[in-house]
N, C-alpha and C positions, 0 to 999 in steps of 0.2 A: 432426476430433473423432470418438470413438467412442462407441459405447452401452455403457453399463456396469450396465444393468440398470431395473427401474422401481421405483420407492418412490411410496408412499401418503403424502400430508398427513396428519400427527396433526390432531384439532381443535386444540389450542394453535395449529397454523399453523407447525407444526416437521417435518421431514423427515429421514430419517439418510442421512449419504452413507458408499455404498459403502465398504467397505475397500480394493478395492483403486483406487477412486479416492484416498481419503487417503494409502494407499502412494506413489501413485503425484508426489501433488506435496506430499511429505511434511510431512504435518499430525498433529501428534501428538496427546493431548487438552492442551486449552488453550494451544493455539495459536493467534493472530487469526487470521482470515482477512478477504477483500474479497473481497464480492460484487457484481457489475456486468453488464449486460443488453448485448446487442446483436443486433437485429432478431428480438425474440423469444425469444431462449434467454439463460440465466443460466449466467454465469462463477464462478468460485471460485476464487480466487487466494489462497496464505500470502501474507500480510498482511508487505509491509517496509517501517520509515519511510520516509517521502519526504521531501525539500525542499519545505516551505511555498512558495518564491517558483516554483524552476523543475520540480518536482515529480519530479526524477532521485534514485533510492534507493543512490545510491552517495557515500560518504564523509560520509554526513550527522553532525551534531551536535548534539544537544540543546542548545536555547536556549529558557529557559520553559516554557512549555505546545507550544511546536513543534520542528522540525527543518529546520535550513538547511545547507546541502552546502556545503563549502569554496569552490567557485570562486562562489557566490554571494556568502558571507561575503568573498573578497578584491573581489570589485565594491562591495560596501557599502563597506567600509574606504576601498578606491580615488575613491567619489564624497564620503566626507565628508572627505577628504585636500584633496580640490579644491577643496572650499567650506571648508575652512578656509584654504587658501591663497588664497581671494580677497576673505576679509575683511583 
């Protein structure tokens, strides 16, 4: 990781991130992002659906209020295939 400079807390409790950190893991305005801690320092990641079950952000699909990846949706499929064949 690099230093990309210091910013001050607004009282709100809001901060502005760097431009050329937002170039850099291209965040444009209103874009989600996720923020996540590890031993002290704060991450900031573009924000991309994930899989509710296995949480991998590749091939997801809207289902209701979440998002489930394919190879999850064919294991769903595959286990209720089974219990219907053993009724």
């Amino acid at each position: 990781m690099r230093p990309f400079g210091v910013r001050k807390i607004e009282l709100s409790g809001r901060f502005p991130i760097p431009k050329e950190v937002r170039e850099e893991i291209s965040i444009k305005y209103d874009d989600a992002v996720e923020f996540f801690t590890d031993d002290g320092c704060i991450g900031i990641i573009k924000y991309k659906d994930r899989c509710s079950v296995c949480e991998v952000n590749d091939n997801v699909k809207p289902f209701k209020d979440k998002f489930i990846c394919e190879d999850c949706i064919e294991e769903i499929i595959a286990i209720v295939s089974r219990k219907k064949e053993a009724c």
